[in-house]
PyMOL Python script that loads the backbone (N, CA, C, O; Angstrom):
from pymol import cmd

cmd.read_pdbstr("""\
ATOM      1  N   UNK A   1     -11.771  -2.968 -19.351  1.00  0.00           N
ATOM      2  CA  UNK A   1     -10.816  -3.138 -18.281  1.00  0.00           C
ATOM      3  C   UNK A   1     -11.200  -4.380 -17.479  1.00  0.00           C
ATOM      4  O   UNK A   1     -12.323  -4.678 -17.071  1.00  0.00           O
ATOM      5  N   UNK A   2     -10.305  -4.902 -17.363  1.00  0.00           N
ATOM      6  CA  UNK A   2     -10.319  -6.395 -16.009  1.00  0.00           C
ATOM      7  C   UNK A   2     -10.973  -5.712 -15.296  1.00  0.00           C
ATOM      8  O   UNK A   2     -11.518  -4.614 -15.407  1.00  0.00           O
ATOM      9  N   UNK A   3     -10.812  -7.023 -13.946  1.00  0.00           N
ATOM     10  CA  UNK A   3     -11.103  -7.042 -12.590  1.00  0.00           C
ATOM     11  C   UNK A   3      -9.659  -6.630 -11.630  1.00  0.00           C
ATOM     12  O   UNK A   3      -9.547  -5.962 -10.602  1.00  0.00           O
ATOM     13  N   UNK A   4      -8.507  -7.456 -12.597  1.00  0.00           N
ATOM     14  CA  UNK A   4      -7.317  -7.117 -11.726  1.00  0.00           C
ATOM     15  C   UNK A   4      -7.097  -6.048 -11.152  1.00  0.00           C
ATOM     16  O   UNK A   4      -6.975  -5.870  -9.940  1.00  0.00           O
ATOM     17  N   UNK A   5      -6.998  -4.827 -12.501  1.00  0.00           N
ATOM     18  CA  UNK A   5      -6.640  -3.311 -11.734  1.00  0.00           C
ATOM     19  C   UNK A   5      -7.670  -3.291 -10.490  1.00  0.00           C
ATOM     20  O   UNK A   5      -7.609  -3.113  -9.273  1.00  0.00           O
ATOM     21  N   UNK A   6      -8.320  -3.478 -11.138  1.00  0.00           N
ATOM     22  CA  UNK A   6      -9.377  -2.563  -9.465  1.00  0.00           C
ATOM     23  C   UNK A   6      -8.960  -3.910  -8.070  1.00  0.00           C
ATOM     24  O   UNK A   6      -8.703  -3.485  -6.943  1.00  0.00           O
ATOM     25  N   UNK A   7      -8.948  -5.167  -8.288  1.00  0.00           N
ATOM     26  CA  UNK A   7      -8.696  -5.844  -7.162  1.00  0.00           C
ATOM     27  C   UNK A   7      -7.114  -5.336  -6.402  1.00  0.00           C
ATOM     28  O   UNK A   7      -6.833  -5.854  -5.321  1.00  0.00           O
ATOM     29  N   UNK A   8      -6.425  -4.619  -6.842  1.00  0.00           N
ATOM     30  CA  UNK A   8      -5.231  -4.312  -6.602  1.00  0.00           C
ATOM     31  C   UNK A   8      -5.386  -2.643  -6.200  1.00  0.00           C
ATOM     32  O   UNK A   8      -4.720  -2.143  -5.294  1.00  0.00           O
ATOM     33  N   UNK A   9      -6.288  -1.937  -6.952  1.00  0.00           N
ATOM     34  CA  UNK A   9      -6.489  -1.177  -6.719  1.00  0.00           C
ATOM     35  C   UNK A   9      -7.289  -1.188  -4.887  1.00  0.00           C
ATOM     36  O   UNK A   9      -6.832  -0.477  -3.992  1.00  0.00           O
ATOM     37  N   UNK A  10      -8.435  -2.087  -4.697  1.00  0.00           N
ATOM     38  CA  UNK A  10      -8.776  -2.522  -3.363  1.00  0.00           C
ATOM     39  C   UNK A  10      -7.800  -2.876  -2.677  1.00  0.00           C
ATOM     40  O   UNK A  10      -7.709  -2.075  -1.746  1.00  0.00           O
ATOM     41  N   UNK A  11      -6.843  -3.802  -2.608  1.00  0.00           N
ATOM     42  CA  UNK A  11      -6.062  -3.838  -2.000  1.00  0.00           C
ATOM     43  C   UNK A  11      -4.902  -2.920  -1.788  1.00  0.00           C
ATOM     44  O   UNK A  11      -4.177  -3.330  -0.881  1.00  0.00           O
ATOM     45  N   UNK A  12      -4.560  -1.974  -2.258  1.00  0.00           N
ATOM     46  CA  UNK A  12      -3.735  -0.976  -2.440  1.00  0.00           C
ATOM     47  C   UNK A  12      -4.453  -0.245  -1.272  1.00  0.00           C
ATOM     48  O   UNK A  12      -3.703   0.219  -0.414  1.00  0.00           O
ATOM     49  N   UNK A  13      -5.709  -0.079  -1.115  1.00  0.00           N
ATOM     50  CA  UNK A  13      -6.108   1.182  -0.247  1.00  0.00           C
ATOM     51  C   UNK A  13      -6.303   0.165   0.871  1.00  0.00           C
ATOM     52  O   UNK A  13      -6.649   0.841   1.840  1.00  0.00           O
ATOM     53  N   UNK A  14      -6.270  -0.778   1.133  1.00  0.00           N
ATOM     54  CA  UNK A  14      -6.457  -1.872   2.376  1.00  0.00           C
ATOM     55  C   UNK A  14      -5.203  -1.535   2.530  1.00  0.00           C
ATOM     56  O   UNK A  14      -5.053  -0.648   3.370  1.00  0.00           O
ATOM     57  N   UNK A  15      -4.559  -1.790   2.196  1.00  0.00           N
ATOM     58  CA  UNK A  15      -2.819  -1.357   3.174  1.00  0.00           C
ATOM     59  C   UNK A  15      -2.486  -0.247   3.336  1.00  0.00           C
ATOM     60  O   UNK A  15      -1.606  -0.075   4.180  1.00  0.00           O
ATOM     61  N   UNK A  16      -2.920   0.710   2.762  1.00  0.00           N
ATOM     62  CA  UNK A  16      -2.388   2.103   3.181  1.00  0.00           C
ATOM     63  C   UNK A  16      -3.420   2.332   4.228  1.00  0.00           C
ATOM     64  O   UNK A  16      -3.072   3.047   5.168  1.00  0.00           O
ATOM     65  N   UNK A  17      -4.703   1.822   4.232  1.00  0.00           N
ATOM     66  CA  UNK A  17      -5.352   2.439   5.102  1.00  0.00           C
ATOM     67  C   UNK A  17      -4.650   1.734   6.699  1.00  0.00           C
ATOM     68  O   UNK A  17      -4.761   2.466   7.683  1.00  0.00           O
ATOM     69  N   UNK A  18      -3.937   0.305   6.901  1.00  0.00           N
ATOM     70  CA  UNK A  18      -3.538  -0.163   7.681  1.00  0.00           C
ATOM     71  C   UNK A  18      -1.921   0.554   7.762  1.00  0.00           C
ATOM     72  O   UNK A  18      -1.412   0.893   8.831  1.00  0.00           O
ATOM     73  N   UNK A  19      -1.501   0.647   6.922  1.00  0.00           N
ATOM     74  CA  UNK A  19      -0.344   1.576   7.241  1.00  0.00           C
ATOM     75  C   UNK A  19      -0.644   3.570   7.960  1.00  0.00           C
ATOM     76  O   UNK A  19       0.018   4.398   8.585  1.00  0.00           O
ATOM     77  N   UNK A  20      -1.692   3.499   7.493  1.00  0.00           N
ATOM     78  CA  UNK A  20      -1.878   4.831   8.342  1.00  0.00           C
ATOM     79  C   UNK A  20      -2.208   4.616   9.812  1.00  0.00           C
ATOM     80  O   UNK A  20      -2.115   5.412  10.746  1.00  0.00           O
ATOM     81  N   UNK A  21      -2.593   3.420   9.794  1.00  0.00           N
ATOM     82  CA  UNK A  21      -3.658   2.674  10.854  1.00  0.00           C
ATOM     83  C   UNK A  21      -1.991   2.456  12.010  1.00  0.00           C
ATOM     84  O   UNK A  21      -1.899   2.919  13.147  1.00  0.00           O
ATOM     85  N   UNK A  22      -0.941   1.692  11.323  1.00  0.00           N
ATOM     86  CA  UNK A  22       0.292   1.548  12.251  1.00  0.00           C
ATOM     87  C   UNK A  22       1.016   2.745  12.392  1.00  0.00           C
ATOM     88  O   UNK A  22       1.675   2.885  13.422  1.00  0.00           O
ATOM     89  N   UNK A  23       1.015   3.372  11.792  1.00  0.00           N
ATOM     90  CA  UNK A  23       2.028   4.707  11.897  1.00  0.00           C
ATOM     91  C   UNK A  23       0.872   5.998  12.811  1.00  0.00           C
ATOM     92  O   UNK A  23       1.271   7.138  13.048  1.00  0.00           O
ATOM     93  N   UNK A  24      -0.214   5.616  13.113  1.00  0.00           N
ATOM     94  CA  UNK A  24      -0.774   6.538  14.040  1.00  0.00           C
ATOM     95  C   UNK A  24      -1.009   5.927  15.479  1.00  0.00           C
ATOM     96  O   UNK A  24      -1.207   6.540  16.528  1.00  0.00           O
ATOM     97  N   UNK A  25      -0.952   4.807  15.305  1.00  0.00           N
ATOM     98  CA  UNK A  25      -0.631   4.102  17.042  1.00  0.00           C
ATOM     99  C   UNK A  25      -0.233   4.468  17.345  1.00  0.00           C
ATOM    100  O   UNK A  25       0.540   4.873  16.477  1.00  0.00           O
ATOM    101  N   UNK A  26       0.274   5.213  19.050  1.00  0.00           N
ATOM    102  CA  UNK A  26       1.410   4.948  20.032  1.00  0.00           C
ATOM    103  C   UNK A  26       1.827   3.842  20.228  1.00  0.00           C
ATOM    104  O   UNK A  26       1.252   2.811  19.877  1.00  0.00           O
ATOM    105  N   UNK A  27       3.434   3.944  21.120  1.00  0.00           N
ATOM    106  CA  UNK A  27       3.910   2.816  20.717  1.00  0.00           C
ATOM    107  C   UNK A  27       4.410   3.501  22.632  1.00  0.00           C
ATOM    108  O   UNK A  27       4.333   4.657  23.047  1.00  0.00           O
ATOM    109  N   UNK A  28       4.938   2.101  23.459  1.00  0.00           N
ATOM    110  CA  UNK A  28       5.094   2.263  24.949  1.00  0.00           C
ATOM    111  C   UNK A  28       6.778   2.659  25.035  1.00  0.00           C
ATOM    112  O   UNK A  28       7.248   3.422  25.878  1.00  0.00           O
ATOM    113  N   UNK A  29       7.436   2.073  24.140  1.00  0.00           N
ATOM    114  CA  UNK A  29       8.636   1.708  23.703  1.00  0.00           C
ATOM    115  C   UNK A  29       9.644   2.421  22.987  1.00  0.00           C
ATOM    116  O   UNK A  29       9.356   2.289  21.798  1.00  0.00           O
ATOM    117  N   UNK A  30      10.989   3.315  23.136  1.00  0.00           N
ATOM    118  CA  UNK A  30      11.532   3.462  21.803  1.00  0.00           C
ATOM    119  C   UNK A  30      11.708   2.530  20.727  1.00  0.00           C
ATOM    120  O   UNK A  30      11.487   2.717  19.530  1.00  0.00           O
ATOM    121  N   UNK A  31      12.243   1.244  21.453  1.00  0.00           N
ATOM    122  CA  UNK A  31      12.174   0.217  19.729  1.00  0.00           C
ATOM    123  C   UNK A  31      11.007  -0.207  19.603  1.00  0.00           C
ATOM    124  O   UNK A  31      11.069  -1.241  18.939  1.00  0.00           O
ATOM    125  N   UNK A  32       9.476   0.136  20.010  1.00  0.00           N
ATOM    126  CA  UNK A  32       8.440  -0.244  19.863  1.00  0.00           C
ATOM    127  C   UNK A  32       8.133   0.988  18.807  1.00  0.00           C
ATOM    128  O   UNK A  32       7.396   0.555  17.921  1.00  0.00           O
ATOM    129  N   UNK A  33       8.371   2.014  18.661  1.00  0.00           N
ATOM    130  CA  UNK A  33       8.337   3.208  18.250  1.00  0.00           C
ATOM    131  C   UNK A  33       9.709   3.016  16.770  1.00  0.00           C
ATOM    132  O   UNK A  33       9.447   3.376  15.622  1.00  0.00           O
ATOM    133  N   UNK A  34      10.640   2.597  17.042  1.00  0.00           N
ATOM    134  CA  UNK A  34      11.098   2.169  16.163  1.00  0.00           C
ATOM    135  C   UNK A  34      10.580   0.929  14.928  1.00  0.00           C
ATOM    136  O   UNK A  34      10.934   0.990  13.751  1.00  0.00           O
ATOM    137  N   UNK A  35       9.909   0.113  15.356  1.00  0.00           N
ATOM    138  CA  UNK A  35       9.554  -0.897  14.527  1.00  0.00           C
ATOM    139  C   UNK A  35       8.236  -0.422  14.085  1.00  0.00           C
ATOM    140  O   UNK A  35       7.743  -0.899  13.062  1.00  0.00           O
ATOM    141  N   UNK A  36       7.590   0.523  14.804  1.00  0.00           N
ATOM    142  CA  UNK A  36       6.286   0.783  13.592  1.00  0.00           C
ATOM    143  C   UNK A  36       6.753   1.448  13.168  1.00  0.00           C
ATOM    144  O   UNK A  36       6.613   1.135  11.986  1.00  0.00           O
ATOM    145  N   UNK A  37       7.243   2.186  13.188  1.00  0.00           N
ATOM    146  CA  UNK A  37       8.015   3.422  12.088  1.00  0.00           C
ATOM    147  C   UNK A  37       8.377   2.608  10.995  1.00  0.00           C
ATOM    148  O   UNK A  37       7.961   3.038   9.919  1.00  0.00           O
ATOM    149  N   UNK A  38       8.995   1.612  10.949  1.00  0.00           N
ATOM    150  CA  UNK A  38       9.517   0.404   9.588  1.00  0.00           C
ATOM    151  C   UNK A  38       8.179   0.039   9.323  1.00  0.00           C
ATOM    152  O   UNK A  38       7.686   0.392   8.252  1.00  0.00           O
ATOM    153  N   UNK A  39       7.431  -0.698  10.236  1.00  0.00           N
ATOM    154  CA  UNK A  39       5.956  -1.206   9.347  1.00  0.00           C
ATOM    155  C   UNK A  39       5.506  -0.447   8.796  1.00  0.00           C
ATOM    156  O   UNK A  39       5.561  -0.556   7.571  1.00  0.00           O
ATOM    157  N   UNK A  40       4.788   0.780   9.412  1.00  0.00           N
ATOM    158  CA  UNK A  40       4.056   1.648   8.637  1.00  0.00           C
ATOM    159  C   UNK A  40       4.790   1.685   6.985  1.00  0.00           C
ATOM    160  O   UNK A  40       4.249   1.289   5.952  1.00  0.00           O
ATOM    161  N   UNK A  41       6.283   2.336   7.143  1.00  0.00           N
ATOM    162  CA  UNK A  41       6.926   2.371   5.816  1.00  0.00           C
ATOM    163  C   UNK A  41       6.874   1.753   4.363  1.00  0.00           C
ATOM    164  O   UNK A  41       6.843   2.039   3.166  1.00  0.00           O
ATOM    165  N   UNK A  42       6.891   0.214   5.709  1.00  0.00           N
ATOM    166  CA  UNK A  42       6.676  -0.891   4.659  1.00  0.00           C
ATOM    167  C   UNK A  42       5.542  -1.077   3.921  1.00  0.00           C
ATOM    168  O   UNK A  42       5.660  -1.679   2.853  1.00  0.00           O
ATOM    169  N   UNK A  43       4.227  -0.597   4.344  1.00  0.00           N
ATOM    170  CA  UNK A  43       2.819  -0.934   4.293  1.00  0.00           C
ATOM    171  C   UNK A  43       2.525  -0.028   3.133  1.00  0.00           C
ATOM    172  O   UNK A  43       2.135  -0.271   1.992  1.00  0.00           O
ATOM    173  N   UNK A  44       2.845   1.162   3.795  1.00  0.00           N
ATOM    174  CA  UNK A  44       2.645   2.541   2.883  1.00  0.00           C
ATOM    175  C   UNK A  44       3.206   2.195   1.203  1.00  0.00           C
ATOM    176  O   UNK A  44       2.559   2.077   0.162  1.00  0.00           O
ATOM    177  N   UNK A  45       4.459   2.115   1.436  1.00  0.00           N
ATOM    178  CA  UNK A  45       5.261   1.438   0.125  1.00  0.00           C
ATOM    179  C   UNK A  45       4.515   0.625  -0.739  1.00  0.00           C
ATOM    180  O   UNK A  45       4.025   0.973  -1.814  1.00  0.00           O
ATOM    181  N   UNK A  46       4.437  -0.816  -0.048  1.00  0.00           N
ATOM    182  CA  UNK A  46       3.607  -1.400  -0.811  1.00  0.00           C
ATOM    183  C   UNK A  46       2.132  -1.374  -1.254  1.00  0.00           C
ATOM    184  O   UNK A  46       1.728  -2.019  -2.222  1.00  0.00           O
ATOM    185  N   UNK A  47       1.209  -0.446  -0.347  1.00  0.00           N
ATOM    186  CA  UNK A  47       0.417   0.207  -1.515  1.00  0.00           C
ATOM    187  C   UNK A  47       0.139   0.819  -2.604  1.00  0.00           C
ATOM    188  O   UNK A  47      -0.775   0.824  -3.427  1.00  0.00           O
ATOM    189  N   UNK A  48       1.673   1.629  -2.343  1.00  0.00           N
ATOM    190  CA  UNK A  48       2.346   2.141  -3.480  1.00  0.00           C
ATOM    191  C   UNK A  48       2.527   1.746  -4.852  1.00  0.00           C
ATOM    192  O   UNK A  48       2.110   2.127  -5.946  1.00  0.00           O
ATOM    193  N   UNK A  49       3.291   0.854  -4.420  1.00  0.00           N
ATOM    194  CA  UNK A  49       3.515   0.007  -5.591  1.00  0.00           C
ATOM    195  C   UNK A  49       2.245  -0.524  -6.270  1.00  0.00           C
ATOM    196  O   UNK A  49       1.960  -0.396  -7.460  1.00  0.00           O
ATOM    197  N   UNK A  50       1.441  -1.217  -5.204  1.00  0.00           N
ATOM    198  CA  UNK A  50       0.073  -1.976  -6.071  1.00  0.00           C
ATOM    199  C   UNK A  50      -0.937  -1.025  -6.544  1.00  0.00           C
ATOM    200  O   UNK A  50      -1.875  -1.503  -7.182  1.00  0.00           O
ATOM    201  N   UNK A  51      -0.904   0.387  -6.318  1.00  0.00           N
ATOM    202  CA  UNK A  51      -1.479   1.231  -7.052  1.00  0.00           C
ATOM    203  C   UNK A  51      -0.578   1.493  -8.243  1.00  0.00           C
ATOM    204  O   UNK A  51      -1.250   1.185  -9.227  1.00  0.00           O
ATOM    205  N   UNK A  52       0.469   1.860  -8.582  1.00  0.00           N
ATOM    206  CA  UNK A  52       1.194   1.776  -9.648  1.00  0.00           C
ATOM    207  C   UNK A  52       0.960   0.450 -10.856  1.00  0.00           C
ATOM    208  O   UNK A  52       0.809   0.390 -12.076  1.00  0.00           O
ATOM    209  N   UNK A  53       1.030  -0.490  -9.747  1.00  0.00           N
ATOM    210  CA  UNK A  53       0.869  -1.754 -11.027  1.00  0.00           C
ATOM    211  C   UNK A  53      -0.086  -1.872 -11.486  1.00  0.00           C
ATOM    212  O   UNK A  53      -0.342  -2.628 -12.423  1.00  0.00           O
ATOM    213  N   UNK A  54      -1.071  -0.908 -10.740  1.00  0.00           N
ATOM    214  CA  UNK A  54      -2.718  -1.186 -11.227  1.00  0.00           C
ATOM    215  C   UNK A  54      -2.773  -0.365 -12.227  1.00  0.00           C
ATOM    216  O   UNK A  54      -2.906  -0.736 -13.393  1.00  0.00           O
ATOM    217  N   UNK A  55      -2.665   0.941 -11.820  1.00  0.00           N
ATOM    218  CA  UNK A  55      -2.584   1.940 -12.658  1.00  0.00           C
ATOM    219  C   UNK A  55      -2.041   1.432 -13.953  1.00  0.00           C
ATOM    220  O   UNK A  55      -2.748   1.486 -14.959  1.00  0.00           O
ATOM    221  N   UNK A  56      -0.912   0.974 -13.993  1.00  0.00           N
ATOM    222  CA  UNK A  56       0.265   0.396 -15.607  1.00  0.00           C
ATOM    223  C   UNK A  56      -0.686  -0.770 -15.745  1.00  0.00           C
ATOM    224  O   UNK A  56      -0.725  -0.999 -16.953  1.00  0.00           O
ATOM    225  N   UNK A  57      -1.514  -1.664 -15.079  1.00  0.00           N
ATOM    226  CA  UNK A  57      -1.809  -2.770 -16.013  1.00  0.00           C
ATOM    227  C   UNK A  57      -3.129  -1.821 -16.404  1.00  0.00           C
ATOM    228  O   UNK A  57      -2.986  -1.428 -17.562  1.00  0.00           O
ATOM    229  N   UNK A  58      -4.261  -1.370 -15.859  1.00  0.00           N
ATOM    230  CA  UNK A  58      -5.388  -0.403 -16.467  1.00  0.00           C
ATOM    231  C   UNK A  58      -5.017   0.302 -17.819  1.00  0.00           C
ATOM    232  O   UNK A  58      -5.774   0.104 -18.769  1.00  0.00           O
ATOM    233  N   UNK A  59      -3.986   1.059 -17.981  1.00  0.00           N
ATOM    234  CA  UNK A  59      -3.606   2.013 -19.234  1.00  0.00           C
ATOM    235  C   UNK A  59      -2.770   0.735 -20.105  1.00  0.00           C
ATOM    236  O   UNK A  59      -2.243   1.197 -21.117  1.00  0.00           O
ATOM    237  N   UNK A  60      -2.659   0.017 -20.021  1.00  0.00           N
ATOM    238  CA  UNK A  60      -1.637  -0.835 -20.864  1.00  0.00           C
ATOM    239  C   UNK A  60      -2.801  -1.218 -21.831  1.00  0.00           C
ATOM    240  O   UNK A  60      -3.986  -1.295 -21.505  1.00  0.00           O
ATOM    241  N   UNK A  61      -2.236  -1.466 -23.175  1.00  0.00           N
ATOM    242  CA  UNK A  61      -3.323  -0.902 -24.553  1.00  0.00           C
ATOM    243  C   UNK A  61      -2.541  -2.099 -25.322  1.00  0.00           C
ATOM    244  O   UNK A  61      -1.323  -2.090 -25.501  1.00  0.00           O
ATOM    245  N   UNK A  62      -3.429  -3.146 -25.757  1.00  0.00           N
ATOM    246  CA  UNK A  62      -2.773  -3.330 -26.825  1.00  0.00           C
ATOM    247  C   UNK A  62      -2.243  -3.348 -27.914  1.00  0.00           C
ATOM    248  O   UNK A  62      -2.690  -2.574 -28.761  1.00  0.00           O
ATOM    249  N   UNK A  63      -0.838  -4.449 -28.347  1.00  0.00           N
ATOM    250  CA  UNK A  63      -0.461  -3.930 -29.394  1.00  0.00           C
ATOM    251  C   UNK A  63       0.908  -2.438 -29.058  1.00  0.00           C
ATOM    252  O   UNK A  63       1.931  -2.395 -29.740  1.00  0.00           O
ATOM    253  N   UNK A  64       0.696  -1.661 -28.232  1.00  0.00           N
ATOM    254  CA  UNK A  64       1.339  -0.527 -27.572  1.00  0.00           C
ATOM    255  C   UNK A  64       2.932  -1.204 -27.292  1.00  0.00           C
ATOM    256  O   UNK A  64       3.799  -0.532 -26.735  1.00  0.00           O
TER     257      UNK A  64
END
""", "prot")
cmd.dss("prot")
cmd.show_as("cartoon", "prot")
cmd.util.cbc("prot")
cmd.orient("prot")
């Protein structure tokens, strides 16, 4: 196995851990309260994803 999966895999948990990190702030504001509600989302998501791509490039076999 590469380095990629796991560098993606690191970064995958660097953003979720910052997306847990925005979505547990208080916020002073309803649209302050509104817009982390979108960041967090966003953050969360895209860890998402870069654990997925890690995951699919790790199991990807060649020849397959």
């Amino acid at each position: 196995m590469s380095r990629a999966p796991l560098i993606m895999y690191a970064v995958a948990a660097v953003v979720g851990i910052a997306g847990a990190v925005v979505a547990g702030r208080p916020a002073r504001s309803e649209g302050a309260v509104y817009a982390r509600r979108i960041a967090a989302t966003m953050l969360i998501v895209l860890a998402l994803t870069l654990a997925f791509s890690a995951w699919s490039m790790a199991n990807w076999e060649a020849g397959s």
